[in-house]
PyMOL Python script that loads the backbone (N, CA, C, O; Angstrom):
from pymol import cmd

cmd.read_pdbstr("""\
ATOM      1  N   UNK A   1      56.270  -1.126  20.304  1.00  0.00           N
ATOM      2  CA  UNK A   1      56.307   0.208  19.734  1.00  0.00           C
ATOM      3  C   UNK A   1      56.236   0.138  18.209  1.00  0.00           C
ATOM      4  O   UNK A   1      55.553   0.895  17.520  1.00  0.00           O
ATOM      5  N   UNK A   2      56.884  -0.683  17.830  1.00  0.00           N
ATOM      6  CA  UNK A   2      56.948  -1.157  15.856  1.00  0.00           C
ATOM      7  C   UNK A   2      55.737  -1.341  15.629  1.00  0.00           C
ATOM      8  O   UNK A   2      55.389  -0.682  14.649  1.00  0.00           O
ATOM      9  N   UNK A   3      54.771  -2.039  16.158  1.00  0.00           N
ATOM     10  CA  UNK A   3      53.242  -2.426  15.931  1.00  0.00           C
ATOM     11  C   UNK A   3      52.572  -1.110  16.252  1.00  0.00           C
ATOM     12  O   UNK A   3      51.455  -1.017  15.743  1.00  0.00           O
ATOM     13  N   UNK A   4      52.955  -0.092  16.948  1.00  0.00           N
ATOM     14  CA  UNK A   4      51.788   0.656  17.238  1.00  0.00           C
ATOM     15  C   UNK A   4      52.288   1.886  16.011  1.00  0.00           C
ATOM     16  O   UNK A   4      51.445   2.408  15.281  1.00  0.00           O
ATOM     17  N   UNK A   5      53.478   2.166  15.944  1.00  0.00           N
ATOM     18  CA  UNK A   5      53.652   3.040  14.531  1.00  0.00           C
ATOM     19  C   UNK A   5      53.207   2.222  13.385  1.00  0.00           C
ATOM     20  O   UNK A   5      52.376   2.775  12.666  1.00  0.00           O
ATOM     21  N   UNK A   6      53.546   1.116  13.077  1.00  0.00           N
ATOM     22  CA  UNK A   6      53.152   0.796  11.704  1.00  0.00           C
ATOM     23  C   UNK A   6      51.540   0.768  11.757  1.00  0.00           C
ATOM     24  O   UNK A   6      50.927   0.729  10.690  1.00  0.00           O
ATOM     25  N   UNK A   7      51.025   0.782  12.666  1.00  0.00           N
ATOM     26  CA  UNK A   7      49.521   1.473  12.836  1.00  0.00           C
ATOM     27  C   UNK A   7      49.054   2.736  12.594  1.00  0.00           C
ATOM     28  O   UNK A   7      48.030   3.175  12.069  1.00  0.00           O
ATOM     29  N   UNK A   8      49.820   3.122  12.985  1.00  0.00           N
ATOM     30  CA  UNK A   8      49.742   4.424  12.715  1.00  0.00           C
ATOM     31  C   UNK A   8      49.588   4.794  11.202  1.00  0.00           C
ATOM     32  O   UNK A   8      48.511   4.963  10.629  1.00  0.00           O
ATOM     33  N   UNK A   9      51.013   4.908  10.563  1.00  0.00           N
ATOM     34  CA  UNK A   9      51.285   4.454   9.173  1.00  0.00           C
ATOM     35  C   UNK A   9      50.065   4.271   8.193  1.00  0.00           C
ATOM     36  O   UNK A   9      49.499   5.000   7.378  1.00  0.00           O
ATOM     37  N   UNK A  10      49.896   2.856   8.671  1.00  0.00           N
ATOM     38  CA  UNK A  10      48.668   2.182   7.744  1.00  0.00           C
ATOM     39  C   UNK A  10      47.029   3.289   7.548  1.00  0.00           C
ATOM     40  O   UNK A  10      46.306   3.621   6.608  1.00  0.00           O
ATOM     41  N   UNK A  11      47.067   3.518   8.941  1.00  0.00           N
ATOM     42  CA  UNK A  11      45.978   4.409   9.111  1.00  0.00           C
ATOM     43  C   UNK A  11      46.122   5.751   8.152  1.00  0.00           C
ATOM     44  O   UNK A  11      45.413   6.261   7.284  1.00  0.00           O
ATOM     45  N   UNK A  12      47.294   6.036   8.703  1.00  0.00           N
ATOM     46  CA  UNK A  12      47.391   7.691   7.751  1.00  0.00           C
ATOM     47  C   UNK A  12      47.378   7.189   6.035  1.00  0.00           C
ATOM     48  O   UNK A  12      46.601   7.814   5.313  1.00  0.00           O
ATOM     49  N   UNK A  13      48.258   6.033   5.370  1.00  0.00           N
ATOM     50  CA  UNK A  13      47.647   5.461   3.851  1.00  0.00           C
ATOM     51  C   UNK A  13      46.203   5.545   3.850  1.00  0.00           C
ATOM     52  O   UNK A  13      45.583   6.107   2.947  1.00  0.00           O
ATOM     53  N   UNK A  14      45.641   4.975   4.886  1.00  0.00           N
ATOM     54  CA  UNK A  14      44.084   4.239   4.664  1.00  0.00           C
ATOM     55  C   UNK A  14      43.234   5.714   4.433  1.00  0.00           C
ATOM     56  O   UNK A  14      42.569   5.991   3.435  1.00  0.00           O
ATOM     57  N   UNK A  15      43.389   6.350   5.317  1.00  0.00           N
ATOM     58  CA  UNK A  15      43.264   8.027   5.586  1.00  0.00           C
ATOM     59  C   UNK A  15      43.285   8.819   4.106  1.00  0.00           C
ATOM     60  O   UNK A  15      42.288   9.273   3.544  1.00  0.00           O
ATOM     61  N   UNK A  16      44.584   8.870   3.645  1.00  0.00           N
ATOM     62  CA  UNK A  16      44.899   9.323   1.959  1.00  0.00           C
ATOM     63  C   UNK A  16      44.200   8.830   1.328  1.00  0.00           C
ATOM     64  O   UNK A  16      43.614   9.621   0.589  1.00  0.00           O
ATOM     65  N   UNK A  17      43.773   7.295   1.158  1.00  0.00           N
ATOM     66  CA  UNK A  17      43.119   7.090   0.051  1.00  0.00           C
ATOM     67  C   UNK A  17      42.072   7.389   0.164  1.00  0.00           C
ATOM     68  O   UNK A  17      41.744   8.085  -0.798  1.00  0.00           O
ATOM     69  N   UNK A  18      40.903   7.176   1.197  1.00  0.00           N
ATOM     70  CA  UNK A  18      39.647   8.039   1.024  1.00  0.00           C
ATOM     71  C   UNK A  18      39.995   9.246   0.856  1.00  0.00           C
ATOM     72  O   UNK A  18      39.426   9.749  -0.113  1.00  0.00           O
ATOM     73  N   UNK A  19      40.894  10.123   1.551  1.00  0.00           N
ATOM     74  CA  UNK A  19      40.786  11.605   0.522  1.00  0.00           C
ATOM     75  C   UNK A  19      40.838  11.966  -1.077  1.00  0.00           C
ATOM     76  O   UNK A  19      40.462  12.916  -1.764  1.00  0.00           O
ATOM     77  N   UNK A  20      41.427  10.849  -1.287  1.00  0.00           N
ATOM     78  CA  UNK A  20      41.297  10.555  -2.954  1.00  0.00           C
ATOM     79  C   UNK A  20      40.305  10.563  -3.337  1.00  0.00           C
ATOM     80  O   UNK A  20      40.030  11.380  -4.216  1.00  0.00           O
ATOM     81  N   UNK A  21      39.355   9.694  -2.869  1.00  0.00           N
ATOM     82  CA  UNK A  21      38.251   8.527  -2.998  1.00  0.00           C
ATOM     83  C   UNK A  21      36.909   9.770  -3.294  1.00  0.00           C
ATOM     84  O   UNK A  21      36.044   9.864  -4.164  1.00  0.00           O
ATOM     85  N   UNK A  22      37.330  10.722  -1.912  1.00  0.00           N
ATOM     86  CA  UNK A  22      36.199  11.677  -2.122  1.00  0.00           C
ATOM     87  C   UNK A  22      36.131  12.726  -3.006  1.00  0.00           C
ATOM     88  O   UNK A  22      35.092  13.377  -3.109  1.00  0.00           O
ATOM     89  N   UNK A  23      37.325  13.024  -3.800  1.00  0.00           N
ATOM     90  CA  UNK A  23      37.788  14.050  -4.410  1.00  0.00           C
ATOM     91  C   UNK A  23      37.587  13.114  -6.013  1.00  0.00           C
ATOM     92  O   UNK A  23      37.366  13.956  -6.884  1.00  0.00           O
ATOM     93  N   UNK A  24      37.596  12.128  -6.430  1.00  0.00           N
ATOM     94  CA  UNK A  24      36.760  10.894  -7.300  1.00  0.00           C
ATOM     95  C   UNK A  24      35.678  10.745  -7.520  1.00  0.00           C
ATOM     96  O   UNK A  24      35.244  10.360  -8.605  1.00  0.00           O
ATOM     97  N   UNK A  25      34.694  11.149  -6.068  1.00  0.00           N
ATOM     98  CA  UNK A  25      33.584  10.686  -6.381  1.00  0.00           C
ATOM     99  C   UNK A  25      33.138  12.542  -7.096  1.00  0.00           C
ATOM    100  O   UNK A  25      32.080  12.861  -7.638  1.00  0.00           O
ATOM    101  N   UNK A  26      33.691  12.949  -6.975  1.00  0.00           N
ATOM    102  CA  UNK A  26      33.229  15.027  -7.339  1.00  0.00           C
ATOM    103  C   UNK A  26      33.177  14.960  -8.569  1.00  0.00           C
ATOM    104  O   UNK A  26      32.184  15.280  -9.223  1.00  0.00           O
ATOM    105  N   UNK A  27      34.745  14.334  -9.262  1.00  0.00           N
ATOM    106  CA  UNK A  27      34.865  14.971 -10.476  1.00  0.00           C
ATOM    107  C   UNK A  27      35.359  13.545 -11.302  1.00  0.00           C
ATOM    108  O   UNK A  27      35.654  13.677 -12.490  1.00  0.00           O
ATOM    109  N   UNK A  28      35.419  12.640 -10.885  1.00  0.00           N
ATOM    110  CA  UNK A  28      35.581  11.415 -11.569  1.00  0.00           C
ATOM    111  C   UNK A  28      36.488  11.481 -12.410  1.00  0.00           C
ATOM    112  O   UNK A  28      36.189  11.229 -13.577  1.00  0.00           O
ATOM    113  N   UNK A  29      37.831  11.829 -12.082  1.00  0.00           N
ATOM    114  CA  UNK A  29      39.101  11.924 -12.570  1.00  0.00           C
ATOM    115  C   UNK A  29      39.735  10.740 -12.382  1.00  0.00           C
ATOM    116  O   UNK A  29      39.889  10.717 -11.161  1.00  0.00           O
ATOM    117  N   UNK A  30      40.187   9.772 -12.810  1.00  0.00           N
ATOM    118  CA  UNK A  30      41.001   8.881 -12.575  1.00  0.00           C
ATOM    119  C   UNK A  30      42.136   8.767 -11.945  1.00  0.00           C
ATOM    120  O   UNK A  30      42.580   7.923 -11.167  1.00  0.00           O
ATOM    121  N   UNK A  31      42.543   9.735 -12.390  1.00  0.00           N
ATOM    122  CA  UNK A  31      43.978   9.974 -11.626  1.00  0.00           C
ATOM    123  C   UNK A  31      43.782  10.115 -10.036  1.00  0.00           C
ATOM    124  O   UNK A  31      44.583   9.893  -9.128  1.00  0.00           O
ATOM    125  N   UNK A  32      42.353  10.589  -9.999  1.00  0.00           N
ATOM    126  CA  UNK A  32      42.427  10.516  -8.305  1.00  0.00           C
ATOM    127  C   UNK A  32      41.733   8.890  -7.942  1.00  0.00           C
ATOM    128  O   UNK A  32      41.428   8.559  -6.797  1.00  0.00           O
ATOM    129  N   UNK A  33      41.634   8.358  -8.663  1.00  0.00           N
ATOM    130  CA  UNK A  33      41.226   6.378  -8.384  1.00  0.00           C
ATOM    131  C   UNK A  33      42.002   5.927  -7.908  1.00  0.00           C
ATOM    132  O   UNK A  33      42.084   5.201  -6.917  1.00  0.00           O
ATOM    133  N   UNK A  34      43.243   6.656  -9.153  1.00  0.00           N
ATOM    134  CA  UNK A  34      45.142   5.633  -9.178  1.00  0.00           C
ATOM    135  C   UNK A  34      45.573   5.809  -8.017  1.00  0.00           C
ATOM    136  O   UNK A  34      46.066   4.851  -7.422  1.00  0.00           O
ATOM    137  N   UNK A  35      45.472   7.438  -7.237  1.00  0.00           N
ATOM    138  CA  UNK A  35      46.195   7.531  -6.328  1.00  0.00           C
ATOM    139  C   UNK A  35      45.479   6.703  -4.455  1.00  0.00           C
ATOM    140  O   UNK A  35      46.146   6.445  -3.454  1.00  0.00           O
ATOM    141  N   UNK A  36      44.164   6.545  -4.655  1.00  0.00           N
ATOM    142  CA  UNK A  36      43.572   5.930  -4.023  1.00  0.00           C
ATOM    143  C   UNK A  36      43.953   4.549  -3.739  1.00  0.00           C
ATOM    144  O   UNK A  36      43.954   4.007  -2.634  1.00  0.00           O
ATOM    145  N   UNK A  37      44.246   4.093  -4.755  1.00  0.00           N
ATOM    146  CA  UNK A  37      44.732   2.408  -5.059  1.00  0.00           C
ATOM    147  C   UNK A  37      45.937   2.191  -4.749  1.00  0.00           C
ATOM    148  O   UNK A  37      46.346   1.201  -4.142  1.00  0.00           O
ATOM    149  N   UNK A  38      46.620   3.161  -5.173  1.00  0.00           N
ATOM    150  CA  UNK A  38      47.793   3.236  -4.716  1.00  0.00           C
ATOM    151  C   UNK A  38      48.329   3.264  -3.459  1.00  0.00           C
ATOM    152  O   UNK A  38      49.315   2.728  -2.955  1.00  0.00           O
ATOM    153  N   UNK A  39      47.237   4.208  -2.940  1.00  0.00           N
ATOM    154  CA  UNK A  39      47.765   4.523  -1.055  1.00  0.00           C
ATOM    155  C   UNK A  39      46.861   3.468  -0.199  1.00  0.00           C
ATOM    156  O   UNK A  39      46.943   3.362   1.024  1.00  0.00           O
ATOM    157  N   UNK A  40      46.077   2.784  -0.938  1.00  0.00           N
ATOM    158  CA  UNK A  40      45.319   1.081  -0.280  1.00  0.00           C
ATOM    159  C   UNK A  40      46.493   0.368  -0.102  1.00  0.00           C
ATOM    160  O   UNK A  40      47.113   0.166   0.943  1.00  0.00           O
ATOM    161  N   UNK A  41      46.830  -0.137  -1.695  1.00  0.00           N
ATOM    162  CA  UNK A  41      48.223  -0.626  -1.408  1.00  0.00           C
ATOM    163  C   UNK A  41      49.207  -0.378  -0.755  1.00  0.00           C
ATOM    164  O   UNK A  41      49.764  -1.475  -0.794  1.00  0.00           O
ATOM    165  N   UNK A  42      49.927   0.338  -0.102  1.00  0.00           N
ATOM    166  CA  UNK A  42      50.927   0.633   0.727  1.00  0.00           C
ATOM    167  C   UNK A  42      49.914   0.480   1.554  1.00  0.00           C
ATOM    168  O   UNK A  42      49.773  -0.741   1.483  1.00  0.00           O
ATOM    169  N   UNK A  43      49.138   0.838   2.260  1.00  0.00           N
ATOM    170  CA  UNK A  43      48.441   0.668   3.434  1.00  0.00           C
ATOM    171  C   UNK A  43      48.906  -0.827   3.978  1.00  0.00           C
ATOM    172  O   UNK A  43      49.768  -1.215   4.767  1.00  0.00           O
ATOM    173  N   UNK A  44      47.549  -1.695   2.872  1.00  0.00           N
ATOM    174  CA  UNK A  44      47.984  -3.200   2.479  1.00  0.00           C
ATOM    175  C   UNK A  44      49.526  -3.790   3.270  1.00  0.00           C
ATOM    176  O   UNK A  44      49.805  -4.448   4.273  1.00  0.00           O
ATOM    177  N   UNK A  45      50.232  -3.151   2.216  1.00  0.00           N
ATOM    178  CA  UNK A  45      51.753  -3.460   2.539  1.00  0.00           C
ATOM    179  C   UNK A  45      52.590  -3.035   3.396  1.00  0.00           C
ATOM    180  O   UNK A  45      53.769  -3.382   3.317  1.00  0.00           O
ATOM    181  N   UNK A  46      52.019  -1.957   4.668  1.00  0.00           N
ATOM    182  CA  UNK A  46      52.359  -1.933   6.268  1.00  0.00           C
ATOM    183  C   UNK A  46      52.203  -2.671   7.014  1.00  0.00           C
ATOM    184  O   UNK A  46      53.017  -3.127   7.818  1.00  0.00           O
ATOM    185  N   UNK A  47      50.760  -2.993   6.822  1.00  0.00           N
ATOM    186  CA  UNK A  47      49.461  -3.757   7.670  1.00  0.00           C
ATOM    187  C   UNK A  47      50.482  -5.265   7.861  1.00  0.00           C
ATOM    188  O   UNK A  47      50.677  -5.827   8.939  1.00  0.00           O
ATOM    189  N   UNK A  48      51.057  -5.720   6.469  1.00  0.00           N
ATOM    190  CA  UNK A  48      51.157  -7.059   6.285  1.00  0.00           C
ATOM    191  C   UNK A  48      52.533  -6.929   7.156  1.00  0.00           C
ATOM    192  O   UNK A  48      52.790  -7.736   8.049  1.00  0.00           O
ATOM    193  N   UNK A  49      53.385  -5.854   6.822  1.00  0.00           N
ATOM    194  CA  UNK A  49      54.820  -6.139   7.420  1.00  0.00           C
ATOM    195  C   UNK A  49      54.734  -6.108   9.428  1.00  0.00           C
ATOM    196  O   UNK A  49      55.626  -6.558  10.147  1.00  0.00           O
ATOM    197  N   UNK A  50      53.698  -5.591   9.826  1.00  0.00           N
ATOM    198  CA  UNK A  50      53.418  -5.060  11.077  1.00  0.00           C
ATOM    199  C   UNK A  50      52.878  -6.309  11.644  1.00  0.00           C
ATOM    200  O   UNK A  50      53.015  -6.513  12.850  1.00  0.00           O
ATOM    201  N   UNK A  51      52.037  -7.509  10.588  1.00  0.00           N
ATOM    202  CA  UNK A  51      51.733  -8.851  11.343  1.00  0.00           C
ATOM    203  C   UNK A  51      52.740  -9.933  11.235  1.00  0.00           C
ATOM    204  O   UNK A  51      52.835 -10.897  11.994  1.00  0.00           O
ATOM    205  N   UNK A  52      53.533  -9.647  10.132  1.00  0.00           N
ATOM    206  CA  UNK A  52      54.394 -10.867   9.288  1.00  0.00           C
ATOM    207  C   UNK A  52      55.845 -10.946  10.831  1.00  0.00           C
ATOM    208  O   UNK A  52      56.177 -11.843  11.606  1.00  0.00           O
ATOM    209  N   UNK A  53      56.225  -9.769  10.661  1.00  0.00           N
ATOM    210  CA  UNK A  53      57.603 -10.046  11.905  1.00  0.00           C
ATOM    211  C   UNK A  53      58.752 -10.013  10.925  1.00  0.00           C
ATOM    212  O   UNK A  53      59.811 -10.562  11.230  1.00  0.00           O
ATOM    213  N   UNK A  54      58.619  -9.463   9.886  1.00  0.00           N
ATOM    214  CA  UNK A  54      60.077  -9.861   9.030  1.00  0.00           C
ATOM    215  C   UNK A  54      61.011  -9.173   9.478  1.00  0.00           C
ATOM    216  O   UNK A  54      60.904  -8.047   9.963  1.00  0.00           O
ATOM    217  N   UNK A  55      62.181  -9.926   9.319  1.00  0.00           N
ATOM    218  CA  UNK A  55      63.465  -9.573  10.120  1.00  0.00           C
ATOM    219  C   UNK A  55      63.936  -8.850   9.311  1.00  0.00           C
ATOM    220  O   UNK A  55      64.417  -7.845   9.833  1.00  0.00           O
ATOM    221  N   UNK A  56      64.051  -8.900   7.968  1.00  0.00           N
ATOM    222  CA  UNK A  56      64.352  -8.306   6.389  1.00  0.00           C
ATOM    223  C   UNK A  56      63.510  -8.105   5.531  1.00  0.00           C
ATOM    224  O   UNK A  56      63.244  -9.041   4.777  1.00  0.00           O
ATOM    225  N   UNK A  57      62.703  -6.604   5.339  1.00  0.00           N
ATOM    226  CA  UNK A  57      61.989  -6.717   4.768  1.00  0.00           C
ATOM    227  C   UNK A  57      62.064  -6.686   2.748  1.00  0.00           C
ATOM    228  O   UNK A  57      61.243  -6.825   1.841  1.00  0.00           O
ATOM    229  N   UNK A  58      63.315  -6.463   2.839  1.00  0.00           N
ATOM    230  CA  UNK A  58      64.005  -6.697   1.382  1.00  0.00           C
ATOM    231  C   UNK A  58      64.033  -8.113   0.697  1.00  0.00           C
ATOM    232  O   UNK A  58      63.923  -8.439  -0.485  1.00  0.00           O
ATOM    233  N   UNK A  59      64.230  -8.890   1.927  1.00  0.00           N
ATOM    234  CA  UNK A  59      64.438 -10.021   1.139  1.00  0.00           C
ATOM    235  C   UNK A  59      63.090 -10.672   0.770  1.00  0.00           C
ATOM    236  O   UNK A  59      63.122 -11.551  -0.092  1.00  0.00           O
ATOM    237  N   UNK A  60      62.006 -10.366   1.281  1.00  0.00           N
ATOM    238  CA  UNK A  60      60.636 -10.743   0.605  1.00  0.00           C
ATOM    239  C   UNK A  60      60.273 -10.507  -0.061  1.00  0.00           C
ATOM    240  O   UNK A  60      60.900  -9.632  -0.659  1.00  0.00           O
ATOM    241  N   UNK A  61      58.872 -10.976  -0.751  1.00  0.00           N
ATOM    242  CA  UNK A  61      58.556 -10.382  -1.736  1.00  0.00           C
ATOM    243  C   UNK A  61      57.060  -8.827  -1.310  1.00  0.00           C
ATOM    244  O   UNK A  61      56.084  -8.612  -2.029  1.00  0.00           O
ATOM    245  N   UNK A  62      57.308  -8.277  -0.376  1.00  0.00           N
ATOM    246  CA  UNK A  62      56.496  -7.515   0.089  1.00  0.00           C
ATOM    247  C   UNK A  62      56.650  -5.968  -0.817  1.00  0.00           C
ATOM    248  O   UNK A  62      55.769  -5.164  -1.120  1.00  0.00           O
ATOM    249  N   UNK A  63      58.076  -5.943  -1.081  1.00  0.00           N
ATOM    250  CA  UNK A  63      58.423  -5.140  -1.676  1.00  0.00           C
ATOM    251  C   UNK A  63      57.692  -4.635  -2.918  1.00  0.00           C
ATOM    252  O   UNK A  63      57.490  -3.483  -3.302  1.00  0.00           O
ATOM    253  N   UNK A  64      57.220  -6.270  -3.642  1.00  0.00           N
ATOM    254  CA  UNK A  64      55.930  -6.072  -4.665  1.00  0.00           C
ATOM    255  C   UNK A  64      54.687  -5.101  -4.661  1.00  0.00           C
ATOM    256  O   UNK A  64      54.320  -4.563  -5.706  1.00  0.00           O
ATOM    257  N   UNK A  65      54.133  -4.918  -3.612  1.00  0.00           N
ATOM    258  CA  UNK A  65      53.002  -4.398  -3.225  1.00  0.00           C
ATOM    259  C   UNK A  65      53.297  -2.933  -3.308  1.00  0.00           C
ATOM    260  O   UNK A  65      52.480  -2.175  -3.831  1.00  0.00           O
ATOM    261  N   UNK A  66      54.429  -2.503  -2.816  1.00  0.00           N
ATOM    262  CA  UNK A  66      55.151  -0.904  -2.672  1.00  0.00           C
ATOM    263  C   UNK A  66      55.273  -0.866  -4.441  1.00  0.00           C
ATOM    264  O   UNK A  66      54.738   0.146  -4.895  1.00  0.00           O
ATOM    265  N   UNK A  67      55.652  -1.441  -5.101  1.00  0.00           N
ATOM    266  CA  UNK A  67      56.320  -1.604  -6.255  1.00  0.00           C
ATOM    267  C   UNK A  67      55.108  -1.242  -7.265  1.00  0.00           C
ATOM    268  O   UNK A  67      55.100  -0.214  -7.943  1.00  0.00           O
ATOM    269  N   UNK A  68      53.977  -2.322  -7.281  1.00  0.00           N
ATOM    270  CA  UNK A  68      53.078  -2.247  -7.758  1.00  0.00           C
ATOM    271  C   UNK A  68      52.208  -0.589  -7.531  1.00  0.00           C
ATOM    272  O   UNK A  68      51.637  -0.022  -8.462  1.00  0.00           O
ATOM    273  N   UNK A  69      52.270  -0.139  -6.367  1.00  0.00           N
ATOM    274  CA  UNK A  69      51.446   0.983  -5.943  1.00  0.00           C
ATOM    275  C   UNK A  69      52.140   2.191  -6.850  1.00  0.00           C
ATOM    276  O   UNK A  69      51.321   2.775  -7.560  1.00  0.00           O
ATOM    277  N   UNK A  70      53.192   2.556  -6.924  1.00  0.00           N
ATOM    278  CA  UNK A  70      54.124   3.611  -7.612  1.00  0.00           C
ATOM    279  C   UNK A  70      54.107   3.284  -9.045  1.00  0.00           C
ATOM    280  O   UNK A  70      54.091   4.121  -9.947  1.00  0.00           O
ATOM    281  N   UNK A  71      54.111   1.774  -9.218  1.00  0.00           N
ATOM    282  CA  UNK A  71      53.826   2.018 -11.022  1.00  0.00           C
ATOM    283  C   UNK A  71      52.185   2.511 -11.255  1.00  0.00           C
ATOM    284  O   UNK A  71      52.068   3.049 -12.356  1.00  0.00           O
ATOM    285  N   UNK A  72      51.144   2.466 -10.630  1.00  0.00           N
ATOM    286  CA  UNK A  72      49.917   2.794 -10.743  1.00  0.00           C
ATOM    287  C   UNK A  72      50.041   4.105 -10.749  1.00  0.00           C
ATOM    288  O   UNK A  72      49.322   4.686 -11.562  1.00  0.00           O
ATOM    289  N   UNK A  73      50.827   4.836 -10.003  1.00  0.00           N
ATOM    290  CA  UNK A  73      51.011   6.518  -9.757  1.00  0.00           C
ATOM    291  C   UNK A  73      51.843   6.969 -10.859  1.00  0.00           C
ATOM    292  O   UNK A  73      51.555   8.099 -11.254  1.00  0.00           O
ATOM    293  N   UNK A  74      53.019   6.252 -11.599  1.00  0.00           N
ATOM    294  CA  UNK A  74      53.564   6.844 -12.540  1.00  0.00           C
ATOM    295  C   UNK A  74      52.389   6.649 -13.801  1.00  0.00           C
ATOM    296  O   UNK A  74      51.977   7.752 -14.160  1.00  0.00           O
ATOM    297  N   UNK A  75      51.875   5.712 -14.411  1.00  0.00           N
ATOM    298  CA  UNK A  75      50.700   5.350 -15.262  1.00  0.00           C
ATOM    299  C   UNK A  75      49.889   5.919 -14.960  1.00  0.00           C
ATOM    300  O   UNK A  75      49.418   6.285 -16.037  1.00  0.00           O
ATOM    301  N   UNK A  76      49.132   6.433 -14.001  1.00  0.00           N
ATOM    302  CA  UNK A  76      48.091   7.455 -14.106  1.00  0.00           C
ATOM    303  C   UNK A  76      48.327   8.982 -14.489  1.00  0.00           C
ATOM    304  O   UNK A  76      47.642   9.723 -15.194  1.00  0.00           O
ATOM    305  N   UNK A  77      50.080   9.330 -13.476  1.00  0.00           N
ATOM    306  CA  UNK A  77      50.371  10.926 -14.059  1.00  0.00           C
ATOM    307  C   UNK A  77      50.281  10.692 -15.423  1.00  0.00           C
ATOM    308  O   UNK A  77      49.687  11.482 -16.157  1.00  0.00           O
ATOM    309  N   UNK A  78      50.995   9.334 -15.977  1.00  0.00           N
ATOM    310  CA  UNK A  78      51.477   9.531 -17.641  1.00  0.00           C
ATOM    311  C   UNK A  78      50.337   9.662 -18.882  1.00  0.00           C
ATOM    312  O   UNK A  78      50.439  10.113 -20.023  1.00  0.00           O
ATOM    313  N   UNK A  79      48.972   8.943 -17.992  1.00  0.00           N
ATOM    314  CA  UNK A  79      47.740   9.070 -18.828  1.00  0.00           C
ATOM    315  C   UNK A  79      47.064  10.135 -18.769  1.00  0.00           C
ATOM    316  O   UNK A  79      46.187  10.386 -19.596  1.00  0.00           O
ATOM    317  N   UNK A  80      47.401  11.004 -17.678  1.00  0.00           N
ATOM    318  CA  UNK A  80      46.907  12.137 -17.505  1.00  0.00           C
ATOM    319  C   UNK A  80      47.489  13.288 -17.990  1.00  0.00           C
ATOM    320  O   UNK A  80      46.977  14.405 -17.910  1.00  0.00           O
ATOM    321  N   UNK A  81      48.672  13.002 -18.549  1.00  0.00           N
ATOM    322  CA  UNK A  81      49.413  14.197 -19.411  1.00  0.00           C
ATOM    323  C   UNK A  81      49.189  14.133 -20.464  1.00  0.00           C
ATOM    324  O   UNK A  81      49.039  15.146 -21.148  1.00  0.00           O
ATOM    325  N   UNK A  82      49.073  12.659 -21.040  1.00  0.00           N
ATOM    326  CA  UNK A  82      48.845  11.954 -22.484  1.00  0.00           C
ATOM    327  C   UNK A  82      47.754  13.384 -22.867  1.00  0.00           C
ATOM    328  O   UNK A  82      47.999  14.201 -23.754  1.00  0.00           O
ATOM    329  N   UNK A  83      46.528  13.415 -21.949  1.00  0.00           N
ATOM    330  CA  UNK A  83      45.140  13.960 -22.751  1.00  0.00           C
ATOM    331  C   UNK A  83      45.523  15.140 -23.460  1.00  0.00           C
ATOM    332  O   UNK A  83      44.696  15.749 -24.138  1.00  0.00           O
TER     333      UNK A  83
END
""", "prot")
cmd.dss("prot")
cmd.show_as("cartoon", "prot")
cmd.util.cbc("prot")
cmd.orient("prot")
């Protein structure tokens, strides 16, 4: 059942980021790139926890990938207010 939700999951990220992706290719806003990249990554970082088996997913370093995706989303709102 854990494998078939974190399928799920991954799909609905994978899902978001092409809605980004297409709403990017219209108006070539960046901010809709960041959020694309962003929701790859978490995708990424379901996909991996759904093959890996971790018993703890804290104590890895998977957490990076989640980590990395949200600083891309705070840096894009922040460049996008900058203008």
């Amino acid at each position: 059942m854990f494998a078939f939700v974190s399928g799920l999951i991954t799909m609905g990220f994978l899902v978001s980021g092409l809605f980004f992706i297409r709403f990017w290719v219209r108006t070539r806003d960046q901010l809709f790139a960041a959020f694309a990249a962003a929701f790859w990554l978490l995708a990424l970082n379901q996909a991996l926890l759904a093959f890996s088996n971790l018993p703890v997913e804290e104590k890895s370093g998977m957490y990076l990938l989640r980590l990395a995706a949200f600083i891309i989303i705070i840096i894009a709102i922040a460049l996008k207010n900058r203008r």
